[in-house]
C-alpha positions as CSV (number, residue, x, y, z in Angstrom):
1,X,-45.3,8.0,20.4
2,X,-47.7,7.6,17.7
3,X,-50.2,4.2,18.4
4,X,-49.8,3.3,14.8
5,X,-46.4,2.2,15.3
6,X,-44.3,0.3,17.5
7,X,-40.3,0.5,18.8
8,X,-37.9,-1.8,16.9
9,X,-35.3,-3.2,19.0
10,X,-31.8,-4.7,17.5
11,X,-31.4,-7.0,20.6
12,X,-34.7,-8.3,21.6
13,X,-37.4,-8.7,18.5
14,X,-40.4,-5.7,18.3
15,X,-41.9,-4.3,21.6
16,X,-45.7,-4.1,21.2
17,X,-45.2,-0.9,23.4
18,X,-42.6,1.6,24.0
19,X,-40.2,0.9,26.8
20,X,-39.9,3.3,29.8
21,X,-36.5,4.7,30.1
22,X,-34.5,5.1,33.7
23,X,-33.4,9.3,32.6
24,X,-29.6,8.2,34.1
25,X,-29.4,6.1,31.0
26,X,-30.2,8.4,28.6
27,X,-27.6,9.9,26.3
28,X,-27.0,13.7,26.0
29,X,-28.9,15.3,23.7
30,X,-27.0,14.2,20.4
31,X,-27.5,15.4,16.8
32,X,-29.4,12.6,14.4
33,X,-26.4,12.2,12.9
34,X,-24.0,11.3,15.9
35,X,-26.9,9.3,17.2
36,X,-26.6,7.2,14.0
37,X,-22.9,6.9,14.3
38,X,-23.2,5.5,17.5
39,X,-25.6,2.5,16.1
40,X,-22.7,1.9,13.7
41,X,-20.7,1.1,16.9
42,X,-23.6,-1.1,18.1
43,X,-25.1,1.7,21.0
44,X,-28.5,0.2,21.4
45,X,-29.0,3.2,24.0
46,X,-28.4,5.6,20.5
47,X,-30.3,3.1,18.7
48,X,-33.6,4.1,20.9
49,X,-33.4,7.4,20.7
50,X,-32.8,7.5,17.0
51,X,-35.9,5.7,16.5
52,X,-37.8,8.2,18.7
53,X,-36.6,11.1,16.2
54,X,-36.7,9.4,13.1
55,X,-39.8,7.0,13.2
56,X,-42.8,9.9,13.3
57,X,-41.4,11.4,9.6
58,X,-40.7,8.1,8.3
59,X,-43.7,6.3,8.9
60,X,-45.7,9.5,7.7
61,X,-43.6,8.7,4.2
62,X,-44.5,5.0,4.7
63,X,-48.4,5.2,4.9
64,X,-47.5,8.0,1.7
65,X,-46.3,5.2,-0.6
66,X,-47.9,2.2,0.8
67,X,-52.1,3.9,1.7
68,X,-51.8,1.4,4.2
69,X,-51.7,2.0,7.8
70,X,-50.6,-2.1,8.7
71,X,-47.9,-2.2,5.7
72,X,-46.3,0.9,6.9
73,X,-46.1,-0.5,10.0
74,X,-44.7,-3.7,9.3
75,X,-42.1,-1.8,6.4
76,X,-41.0,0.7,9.8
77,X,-40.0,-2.3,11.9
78,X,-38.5,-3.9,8.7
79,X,-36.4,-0.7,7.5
80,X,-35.1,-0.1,11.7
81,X,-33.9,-4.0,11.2
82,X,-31.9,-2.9,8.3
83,X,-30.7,0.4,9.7
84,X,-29.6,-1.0,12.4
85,X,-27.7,-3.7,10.2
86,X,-26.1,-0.9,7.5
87,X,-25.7,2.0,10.0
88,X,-21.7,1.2,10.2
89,X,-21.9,2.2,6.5
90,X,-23.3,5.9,7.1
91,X,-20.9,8.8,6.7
92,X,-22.0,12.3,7.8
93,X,-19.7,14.0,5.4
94,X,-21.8,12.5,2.6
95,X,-25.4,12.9,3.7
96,X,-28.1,13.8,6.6
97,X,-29.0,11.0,8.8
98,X,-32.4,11.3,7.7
99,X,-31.1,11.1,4.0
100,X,-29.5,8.2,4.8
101,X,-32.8,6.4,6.4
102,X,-35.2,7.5,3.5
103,X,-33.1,5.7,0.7
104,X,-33.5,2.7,3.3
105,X,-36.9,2.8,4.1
106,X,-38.1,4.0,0.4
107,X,-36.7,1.1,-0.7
108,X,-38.4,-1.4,1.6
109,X,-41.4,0.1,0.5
110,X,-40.9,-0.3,-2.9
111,X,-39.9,-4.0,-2.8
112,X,-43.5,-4.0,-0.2
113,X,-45.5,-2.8,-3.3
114,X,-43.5,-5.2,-5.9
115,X,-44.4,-7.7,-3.8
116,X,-47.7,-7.4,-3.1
117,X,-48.4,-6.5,-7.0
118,X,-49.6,-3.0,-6.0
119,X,-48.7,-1.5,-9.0
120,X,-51.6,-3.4,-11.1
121,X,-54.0,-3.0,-8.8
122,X,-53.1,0.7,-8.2
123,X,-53.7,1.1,-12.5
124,X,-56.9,-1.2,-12.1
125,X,-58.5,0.8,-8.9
126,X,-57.4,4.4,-10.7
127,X,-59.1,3.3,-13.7
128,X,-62.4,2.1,-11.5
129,X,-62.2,5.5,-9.6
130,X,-62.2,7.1,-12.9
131,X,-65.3,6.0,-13.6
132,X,-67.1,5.4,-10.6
133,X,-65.2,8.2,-7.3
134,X,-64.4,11.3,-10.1
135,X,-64.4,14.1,-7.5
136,X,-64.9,16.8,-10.3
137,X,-68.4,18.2,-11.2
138,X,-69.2,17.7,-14.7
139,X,-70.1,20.5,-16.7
140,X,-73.9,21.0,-18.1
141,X,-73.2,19.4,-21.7
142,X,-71.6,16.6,-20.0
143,X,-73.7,15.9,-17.5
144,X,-75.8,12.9,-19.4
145,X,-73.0,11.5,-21.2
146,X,-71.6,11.4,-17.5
147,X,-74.9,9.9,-16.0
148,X,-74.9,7.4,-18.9
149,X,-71.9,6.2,-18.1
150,X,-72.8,5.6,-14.1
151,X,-75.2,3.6,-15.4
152,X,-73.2,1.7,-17.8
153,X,-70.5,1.2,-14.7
154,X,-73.3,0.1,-12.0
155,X,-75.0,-2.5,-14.4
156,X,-71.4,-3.9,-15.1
157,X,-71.0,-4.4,-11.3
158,X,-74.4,-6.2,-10.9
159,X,-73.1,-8.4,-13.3
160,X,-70.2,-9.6,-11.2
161,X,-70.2,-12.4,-8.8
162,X,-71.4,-11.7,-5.3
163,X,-68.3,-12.0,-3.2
164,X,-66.2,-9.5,-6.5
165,X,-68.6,-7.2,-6.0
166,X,-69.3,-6.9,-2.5
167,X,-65.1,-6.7,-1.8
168,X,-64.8,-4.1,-4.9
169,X,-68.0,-1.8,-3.3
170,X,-66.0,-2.2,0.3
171,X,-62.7,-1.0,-1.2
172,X,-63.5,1.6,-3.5
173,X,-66.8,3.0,-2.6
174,X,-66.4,2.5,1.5
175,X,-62.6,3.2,1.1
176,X,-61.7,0.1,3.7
177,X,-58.4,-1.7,4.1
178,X,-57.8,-5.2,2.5
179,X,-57.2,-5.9,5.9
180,X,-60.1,-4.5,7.4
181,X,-62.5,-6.1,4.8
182,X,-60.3,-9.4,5.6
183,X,-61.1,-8.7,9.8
184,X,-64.7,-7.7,9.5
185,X,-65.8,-10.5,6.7
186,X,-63.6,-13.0,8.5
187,X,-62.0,-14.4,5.2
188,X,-58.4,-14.5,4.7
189,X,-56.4,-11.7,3.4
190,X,-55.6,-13.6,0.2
191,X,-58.8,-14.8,-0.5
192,X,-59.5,-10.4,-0.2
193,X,-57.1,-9.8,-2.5
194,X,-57.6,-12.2,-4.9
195,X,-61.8,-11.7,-5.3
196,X,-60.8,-8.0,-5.8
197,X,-58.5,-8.4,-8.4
198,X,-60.9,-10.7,-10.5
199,X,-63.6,-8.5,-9.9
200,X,-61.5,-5.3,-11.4
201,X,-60.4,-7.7,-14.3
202,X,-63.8,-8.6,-15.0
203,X,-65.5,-5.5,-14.6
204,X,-62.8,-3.3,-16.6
205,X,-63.8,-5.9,-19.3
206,X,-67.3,-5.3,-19.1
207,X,-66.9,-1.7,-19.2
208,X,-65.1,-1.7,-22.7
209,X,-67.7,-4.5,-24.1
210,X,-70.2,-1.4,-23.0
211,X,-68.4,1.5,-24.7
């Protein structure tokens, strides 16, 4: 199993690791879909092993939507809470069990990002990329209009605060985690997310006092 995430169990809470198995308690090898019935009759033993099929491709999709390895992970252990709650709803004449999952999980994720307030920061961060990360090479009668405009972008982040522009350099230009700049700086999470925000504010107003 995959380090980056960890086995949900309906009875007893998240295990930090995965659980050795004694083989004589295994099931016979069962389709995703039977397995899924089964955890509509409460099998915990069906529950397990439906995990071990379905958590790989799920959490792939996770860290997809979220580009987040620690939200994916907490959004997999939420969405195997709720599949485990609504599996007594799936029927196999209507969909794949792996349909049925990604509708749950997807929109986990989704109410993650509305929570969080992802999408503006997502518009905020493209726009900075834009500007600053643009992967594509300019061509020659562009090229001082493009260097101008570095300029123009690196002077407005000089004239942030400190702490703005110190997160906003970690995020964008180091590509870090709010989590990890949170760990390394020793500053809490919200404080991360807030200075990053302002910063983004402040320096996408800069940039059009500049154009």
């Amino acid at each position: 199993m995959s380090p980056h995430y960890r086995r949900a169990s309906p009875s007893s809470g998240f295990c930090a690791a995965r659980r050795a198995f004694d083989p004589d308690m295994s099931l016979p090898e069962l389709s995703e879909e039977d397995l899924l019935q089964r955890v509509g009759r409460r099998d915990s033993r069906a529950f397990d092993q439906l995990y071990d099929a379905l958590a790989p491709r799920l959490y792939g999709l996770l860290r997809q939507m979220l580009h987040d390895e620690r939200e994916a992970e907490e959004v997999l252990q939420d969405g195997f809470v709720l599949l485990w709650e609504r599996a007594s709803s799936y029927d196999a004449s209507r969909s794949k069990a792996f349909t049925f999952a990604v509708m749950i999980f997807r929109n986990k994720a989704i109410d993650r990002m509305r929570m969080l307030g992802r999408r503006n920061r997502l518009v905020d961060s493209a726009a900075l990329e834009e500007v600053t990360l643009s992967p594509q090479v300019p061509a020659a009668d562009d090229e001082a209009q493009t260097n101008e405009r570095g300029m123009v972008v690196r002077k407005a982040l000089t004239d942030l605060p400190k702490e703005q522009r110190q997160l906003i350099e970690f995020a964008f230009l180091k590509g870090l985690t709010h989590h990890v700049i949170a760990d390394s700086l020793g500053i809490p999470l919200g404080t991360v997310k807030t200075n990053i925000r302002r910063g983004l504010l402040r320096l996408r107003d800069l940039l059009k006092g500049g154009d």
